[in-house]
N, CA, C and O atoms as a GROMACS GRO file, in nm:
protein
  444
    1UNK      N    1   0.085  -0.117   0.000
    1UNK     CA    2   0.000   0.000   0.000
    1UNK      C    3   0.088   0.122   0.000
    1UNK      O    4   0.182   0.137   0.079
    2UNK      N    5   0.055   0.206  -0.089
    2UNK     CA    6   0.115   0.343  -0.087
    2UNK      C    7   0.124   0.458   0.009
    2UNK      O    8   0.164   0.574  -0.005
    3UNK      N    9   0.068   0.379   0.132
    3UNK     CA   10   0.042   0.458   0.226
    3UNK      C   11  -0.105   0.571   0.225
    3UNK      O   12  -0.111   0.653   0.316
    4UNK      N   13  -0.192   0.568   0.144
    4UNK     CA   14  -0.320   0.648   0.131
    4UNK      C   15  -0.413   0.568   0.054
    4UNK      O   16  -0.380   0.471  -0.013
    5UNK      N   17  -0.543   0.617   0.066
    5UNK     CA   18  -0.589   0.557  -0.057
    5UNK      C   19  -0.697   0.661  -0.097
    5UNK      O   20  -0.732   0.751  -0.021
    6UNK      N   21  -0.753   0.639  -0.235
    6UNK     CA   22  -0.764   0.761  -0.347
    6UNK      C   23  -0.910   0.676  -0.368
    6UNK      O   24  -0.926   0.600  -0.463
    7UNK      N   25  -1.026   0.704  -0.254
    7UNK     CA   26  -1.151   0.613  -0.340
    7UNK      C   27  -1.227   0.724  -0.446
    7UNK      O   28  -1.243   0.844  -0.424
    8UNK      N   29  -1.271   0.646  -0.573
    8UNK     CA   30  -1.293   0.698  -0.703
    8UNK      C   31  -1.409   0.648  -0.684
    8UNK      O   32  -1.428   0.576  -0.587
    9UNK      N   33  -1.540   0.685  -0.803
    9UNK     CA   34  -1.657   0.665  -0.814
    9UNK      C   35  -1.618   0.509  -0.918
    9UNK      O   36  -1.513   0.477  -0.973
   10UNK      N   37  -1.760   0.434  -0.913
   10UNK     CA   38  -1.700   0.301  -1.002
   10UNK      C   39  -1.674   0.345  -1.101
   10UNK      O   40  -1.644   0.459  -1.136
   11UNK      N   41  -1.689   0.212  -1.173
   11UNK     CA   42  -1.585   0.178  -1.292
   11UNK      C   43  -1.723   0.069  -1.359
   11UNK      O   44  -1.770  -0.035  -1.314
   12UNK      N   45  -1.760   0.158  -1.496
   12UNK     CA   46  -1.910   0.079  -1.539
   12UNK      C   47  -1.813   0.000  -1.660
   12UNK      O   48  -1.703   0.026  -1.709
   13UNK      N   49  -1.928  -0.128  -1.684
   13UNK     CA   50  -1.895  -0.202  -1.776
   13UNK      C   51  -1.844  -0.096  -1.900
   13UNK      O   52  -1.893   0.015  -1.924
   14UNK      N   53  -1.732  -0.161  -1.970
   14UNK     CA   54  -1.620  -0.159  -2.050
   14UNK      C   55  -1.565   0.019  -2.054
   14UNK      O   56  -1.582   0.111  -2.134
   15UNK      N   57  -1.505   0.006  -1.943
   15UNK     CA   58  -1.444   0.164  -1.905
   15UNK      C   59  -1.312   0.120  -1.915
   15UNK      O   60  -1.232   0.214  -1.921
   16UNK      N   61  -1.268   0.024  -1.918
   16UNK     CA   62  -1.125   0.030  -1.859
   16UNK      C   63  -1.071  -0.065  -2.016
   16UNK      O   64  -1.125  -0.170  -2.050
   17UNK      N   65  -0.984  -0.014  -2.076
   17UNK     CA   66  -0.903  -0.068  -2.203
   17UNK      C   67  -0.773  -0.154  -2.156
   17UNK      O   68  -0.692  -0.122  -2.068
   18UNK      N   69  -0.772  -0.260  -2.226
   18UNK     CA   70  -0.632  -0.358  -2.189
   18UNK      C   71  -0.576  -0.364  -2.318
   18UNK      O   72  -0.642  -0.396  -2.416
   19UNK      N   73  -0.401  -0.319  -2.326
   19UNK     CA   74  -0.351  -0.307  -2.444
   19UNK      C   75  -0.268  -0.453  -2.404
   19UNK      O   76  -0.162  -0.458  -2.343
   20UNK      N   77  -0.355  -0.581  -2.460
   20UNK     CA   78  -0.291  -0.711  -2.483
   20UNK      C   79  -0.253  -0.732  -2.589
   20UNK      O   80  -0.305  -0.677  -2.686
   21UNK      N   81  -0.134  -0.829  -2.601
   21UNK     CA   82  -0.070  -0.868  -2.699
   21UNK      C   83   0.056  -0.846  -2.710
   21UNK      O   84   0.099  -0.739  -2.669
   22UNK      N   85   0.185  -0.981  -2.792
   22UNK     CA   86   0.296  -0.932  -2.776
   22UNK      C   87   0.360  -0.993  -2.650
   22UNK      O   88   0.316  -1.088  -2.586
   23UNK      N   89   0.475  -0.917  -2.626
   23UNK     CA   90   0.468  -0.951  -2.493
   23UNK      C   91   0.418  -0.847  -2.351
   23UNK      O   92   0.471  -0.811  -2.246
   24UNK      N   93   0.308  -0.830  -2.409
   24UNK     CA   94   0.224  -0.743  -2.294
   24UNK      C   95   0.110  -0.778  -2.263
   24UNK      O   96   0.033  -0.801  -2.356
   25UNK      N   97   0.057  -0.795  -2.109
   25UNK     CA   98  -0.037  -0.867  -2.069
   25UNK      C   99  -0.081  -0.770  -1.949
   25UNK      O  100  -0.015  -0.680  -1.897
   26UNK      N  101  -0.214  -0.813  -1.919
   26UNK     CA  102  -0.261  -0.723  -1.810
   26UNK      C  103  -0.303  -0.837  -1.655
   26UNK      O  104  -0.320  -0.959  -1.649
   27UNK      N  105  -0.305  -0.756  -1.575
   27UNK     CA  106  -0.299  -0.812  -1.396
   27UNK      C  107  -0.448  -0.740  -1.387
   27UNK      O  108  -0.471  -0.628  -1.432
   28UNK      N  109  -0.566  -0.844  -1.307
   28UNK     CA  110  -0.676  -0.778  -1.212
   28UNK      C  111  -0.646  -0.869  -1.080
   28UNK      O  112  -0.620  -0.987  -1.056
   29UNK      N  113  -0.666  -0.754  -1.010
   29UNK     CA  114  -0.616  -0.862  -0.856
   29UNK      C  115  -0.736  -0.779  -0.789
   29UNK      O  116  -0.756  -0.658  -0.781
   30UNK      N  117  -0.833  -0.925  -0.729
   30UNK     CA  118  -0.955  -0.893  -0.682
   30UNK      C  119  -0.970  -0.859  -0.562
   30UNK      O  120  -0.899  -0.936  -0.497
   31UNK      N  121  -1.023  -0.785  -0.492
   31UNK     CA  122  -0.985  -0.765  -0.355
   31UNK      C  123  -1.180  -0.779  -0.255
   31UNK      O  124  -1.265  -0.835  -0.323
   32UNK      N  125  -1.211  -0.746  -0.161
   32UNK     CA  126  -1.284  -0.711  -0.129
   32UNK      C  127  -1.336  -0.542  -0.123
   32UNK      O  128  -1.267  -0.445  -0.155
   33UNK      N  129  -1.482  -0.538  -0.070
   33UNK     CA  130  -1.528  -0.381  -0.048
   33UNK      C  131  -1.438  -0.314   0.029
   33UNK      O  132  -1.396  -0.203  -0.006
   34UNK      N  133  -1.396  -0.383   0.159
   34UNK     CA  134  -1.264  -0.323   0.220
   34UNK      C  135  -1.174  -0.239   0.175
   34UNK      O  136  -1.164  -0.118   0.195
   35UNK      N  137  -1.097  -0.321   0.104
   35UNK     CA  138  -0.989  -0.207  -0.026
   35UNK      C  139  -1.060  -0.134  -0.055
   35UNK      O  140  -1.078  -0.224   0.027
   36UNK      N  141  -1.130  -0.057  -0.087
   36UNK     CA  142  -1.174   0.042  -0.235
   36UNK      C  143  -1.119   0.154  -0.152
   36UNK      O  144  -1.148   0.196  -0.040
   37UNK      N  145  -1.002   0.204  -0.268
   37UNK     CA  146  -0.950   0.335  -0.249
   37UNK      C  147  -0.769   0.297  -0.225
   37UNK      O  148  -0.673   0.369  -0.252
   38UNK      N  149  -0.771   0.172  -0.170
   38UNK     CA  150  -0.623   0.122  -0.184
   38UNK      C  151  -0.532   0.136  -0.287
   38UNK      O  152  -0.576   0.073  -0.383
   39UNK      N  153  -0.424   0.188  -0.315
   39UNK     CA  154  -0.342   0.165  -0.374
   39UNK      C  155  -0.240   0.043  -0.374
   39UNK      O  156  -0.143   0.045  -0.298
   40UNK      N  157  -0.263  -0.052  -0.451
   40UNK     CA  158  -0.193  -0.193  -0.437
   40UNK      C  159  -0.063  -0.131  -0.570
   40UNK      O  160  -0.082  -0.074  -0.677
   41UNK      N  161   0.059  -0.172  -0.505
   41UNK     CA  162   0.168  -0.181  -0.595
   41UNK      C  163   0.253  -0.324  -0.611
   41UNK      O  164   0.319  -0.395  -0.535
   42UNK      N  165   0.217  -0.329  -0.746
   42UNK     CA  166   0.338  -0.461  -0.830
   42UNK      C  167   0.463  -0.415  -0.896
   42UNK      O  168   0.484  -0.304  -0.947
   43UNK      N  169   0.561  -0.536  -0.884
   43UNK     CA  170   0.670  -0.532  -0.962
   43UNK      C  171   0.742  -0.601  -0.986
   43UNK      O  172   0.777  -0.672  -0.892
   44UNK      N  173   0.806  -0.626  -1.119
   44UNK     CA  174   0.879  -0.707  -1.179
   44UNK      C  175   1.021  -0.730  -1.094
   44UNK      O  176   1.053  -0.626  -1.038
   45UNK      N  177   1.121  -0.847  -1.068
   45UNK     CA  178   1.217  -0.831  -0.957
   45UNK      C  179   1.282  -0.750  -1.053
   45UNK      O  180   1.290  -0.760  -1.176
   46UNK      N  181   1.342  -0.640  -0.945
   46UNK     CA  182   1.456  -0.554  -0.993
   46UNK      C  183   1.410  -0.436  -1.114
   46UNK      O  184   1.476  -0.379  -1.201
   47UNK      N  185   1.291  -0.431  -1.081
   47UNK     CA  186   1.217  -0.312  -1.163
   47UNK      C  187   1.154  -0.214  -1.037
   47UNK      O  188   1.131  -0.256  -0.923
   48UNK      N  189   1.130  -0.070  -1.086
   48UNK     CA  190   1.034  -0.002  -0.995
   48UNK      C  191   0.904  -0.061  -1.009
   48UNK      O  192   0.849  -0.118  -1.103
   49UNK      N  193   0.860  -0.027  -0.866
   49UNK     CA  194   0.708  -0.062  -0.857
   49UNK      C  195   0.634   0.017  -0.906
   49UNK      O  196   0.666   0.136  -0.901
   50UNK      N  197   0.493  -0.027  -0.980
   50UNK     CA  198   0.368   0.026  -0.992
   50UNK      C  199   0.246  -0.021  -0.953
   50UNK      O  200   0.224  -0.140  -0.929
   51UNK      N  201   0.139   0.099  -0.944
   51UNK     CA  202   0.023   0.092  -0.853
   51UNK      C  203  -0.107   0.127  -0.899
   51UNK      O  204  -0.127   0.241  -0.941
   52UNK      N  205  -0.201   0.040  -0.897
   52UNK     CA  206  -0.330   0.084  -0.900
   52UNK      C  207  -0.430   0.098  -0.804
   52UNK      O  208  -0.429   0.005  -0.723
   53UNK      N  209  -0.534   0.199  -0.781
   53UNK     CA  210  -0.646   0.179  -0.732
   53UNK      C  211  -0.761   0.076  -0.707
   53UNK      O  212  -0.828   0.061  -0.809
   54UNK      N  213  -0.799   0.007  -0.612
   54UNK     CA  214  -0.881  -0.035  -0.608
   54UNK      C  215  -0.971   0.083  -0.607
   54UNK      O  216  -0.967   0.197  -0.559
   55UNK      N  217  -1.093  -0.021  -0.716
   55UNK     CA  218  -1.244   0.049  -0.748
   55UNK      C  219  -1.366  -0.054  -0.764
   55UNK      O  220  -1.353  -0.176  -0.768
   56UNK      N  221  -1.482   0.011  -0.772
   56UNK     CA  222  -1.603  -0.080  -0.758
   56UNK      C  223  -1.599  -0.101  -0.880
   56UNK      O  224  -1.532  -0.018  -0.943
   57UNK      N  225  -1.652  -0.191  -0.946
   57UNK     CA  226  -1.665  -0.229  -1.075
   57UNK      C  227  -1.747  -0.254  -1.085
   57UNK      O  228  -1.774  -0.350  -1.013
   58UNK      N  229  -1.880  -0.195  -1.184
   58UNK     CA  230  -2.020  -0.213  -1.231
   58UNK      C  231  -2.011  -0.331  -1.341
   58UNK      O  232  -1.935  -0.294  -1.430
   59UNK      N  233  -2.064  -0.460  -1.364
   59UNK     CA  234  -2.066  -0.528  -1.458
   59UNK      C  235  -2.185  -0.644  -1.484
   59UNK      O  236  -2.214  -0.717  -1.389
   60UNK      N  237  -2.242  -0.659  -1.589
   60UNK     CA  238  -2.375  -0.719  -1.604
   60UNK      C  239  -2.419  -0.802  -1.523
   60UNK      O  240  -2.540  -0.811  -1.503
   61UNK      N  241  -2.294  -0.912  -1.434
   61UNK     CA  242  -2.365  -0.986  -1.345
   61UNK      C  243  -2.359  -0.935  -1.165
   61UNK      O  244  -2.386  -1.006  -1.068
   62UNK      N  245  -2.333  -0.847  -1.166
   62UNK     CA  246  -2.291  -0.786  -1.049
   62UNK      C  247  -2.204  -0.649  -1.002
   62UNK      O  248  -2.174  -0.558  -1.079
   63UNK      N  249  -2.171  -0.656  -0.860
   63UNK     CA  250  -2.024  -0.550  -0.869
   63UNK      C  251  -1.919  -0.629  -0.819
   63UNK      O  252  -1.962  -0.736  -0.775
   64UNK      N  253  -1.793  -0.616  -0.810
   64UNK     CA  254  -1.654  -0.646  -0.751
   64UNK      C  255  -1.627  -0.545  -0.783
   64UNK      O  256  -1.668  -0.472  -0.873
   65UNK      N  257  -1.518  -0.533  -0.670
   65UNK     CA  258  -1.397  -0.461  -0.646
   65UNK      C  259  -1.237  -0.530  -0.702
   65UNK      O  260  -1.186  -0.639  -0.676
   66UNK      N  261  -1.192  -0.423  -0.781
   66UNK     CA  262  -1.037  -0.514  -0.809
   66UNK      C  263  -0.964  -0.329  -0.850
   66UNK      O  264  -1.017  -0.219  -0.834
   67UNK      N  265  -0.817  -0.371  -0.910
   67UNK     CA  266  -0.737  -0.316  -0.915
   67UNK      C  267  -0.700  -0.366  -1.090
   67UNK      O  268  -0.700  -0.488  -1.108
   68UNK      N  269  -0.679  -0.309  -1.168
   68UNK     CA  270  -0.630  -0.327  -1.284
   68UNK      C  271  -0.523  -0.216  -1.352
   68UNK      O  272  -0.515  -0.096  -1.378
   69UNK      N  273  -0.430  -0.365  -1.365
   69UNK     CA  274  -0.358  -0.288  -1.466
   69UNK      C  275  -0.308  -0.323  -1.593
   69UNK      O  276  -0.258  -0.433  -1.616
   70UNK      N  277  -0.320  -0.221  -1.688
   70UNK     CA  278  -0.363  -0.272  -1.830
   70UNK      C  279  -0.264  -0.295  -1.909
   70UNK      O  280  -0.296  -0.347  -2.016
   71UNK      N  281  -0.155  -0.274  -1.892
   71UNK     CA  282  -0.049  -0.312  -1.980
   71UNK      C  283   0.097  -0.365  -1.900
   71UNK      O  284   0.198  -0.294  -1.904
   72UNK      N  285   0.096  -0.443  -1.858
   72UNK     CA  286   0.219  -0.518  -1.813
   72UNK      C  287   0.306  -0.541  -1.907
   72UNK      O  288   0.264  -0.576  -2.017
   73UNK      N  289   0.441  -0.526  -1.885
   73UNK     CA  290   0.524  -0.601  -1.957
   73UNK      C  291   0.547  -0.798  -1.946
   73UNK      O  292   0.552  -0.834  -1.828
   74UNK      N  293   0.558  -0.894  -2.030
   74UNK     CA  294   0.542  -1.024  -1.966
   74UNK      C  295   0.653  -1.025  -1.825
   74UNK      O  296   0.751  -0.951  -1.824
   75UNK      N  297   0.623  -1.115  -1.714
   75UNK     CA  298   0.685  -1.129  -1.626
   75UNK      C  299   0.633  -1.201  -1.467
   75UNK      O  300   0.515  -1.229  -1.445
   76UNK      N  301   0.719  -1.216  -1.391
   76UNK     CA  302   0.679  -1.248  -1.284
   76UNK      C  303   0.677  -1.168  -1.218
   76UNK      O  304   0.784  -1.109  -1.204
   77UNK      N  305   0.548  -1.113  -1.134
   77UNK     CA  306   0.537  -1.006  -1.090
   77UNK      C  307   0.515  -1.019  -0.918
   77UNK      O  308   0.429  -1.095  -0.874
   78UNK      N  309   0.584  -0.954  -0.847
   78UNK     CA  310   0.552  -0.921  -0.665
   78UNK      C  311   0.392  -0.872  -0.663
   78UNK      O  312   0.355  -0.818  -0.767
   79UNK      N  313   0.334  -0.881  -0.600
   79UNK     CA  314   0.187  -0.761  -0.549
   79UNK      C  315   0.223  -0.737  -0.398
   79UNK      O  316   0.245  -0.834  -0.325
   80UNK      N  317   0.227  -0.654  -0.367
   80UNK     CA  318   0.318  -0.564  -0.220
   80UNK      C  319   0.169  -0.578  -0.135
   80UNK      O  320   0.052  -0.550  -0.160
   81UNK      N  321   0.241  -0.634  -0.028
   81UNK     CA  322   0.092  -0.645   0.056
   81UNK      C  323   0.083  -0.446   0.112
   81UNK      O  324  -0.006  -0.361   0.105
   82UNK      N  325   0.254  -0.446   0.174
   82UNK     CA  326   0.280  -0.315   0.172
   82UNK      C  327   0.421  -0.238   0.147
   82UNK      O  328   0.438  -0.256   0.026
   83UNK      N  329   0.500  -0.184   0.182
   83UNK     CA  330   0.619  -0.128   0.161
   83UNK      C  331   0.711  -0.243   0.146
   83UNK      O  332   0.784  -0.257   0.048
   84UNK      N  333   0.706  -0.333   0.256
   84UNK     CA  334   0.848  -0.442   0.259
   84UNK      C  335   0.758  -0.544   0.265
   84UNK      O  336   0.819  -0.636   0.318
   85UNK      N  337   0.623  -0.586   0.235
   85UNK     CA  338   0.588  -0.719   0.228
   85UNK      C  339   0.531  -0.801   0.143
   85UNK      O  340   0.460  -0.723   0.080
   86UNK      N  341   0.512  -0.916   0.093
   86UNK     CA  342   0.451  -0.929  -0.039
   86UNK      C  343   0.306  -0.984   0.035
   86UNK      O  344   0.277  -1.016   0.150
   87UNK      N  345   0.228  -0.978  -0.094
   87UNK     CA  346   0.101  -1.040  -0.048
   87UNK      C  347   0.145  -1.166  -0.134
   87UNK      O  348   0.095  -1.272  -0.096
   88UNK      N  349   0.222  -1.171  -0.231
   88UNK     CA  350   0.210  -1.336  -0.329
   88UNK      C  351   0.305  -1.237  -0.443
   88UNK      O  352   0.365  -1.130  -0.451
   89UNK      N  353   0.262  -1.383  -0.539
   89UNK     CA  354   0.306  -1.312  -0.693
   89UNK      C  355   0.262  -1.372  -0.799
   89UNK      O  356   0.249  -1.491  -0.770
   90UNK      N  357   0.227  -1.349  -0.921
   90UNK     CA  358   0.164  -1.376  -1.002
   90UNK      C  359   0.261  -1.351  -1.133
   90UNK      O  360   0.354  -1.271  -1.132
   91UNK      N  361   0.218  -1.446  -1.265
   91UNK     CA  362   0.252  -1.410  -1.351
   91UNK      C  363   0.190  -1.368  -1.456
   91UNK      O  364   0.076  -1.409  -1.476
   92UNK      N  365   0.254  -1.275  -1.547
   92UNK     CA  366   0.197  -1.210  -1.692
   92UNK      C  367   0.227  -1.252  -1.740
   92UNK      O  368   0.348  -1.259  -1.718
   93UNK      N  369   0.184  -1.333  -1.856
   93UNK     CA  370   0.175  -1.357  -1.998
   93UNK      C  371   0.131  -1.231  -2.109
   93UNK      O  372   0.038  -1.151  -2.111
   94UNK      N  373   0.230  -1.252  -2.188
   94UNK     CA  374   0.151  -1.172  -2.318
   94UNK      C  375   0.034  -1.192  -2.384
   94UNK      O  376   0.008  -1.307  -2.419
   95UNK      N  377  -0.053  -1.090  -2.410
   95UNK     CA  378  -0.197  -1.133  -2.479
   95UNK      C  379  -0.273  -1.242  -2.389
   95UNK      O  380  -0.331  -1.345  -2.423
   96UNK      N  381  -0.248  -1.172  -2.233
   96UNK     CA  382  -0.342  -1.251  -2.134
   96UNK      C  383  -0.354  -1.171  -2.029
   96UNK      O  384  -0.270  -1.096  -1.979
   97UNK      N  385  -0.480  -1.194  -1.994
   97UNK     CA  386  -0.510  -1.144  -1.884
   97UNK      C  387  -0.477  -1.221  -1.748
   97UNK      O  388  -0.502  -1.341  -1.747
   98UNK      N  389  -0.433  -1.175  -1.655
   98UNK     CA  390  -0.332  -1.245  -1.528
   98UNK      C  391  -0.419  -1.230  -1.426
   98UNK      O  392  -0.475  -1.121  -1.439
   99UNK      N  393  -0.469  -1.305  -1.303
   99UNK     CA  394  -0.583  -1.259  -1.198
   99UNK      C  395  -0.542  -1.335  -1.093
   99UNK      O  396  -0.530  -1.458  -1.087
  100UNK      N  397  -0.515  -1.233  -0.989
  100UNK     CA  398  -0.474  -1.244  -0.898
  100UNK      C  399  -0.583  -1.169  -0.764
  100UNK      O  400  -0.637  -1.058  -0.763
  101UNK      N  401  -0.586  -1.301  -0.641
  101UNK     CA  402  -0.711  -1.292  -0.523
  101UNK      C  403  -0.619  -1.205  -0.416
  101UNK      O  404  -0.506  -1.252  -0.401
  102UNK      N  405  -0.645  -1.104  -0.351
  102UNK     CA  406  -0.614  -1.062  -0.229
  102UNK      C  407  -0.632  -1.112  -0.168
  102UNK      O  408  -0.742  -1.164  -0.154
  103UNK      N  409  -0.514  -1.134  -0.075
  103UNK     CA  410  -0.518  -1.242   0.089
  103UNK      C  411  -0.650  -1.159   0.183
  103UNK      O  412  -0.654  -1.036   0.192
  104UNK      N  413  -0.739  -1.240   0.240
  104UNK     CA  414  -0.868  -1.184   0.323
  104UNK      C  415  -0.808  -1.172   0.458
  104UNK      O  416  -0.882  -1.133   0.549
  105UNK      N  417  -0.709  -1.194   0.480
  105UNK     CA  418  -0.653  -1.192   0.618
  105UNK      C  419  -0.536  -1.146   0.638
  105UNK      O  420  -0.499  -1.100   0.530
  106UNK      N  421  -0.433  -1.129   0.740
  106UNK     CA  422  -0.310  -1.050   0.773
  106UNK      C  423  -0.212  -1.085   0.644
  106UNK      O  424  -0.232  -1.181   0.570
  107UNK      N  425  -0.084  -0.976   0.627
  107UNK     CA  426  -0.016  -1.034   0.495
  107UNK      C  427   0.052  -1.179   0.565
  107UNK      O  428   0.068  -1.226   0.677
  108UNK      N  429   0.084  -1.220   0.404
  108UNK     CA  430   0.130  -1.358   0.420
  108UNK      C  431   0.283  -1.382   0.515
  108UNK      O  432   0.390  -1.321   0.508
  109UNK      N  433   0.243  -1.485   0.595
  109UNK     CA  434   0.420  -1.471   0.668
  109UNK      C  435   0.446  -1.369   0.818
  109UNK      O  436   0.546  -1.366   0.888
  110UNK      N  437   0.301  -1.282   0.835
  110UNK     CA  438   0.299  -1.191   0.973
  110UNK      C  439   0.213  -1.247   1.055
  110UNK      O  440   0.155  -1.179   1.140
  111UNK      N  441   0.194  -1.370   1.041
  111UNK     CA  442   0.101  -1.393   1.195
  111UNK      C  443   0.139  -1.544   1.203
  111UNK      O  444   0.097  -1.613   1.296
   0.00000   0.00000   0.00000
């Protein structure tokens, strides 16, 4: 976590563009109502981190909450539970979409 969080109004069916393909792939990492407004940051090892917002997401069968980000480079990616901790890690594929669950409980490895 970035230390704040930035809650935004939702996010209605097909608002959000994913530039797949290649070797570029996109990450949704689902979280609960809790998050909304979190800033979750990923990163490739030995790359700077980047961060998205959790937001509500309006979509034909319901709402969730997630975090997306739309253009990854391919890779194995960290998701920072916070500054020095991971929540897990996930991988990108090119011309795929990557989906990754938020831990519902303390980060992984602190309790």
């Amino acid at each position: 976590m970035r230390g704040h969080s930035h809650p935004q109004g939702p996010s209605e069916t097909g608002s959000v563009v994913l530039d797949l393909g290649g070797d570029t792939g996109a990450l949704i990492i689902y979280t609960g109502r809790d998050q909304h407004g979190r800033e979750i940051e990923v990163s490739r090892d030995g790359e700077p981190r980047t961060h998205s917002a959790v937001r509500e997401r309006r979509v034909r069968d319901g709402i969730f909450h997630s975090a997306v980000y739309p253009d990854l480079p391919a890779g194995v990616y960290t998701v920072w539970w916070d500054d020095r901790r991971p929540a897990g890690r996930v991988v990108v594929t090119g011309g795929v979409i990557a989906e990754f669950a938020w831990p519902t409980s303390a980060a992984p490895g602190s309790g």
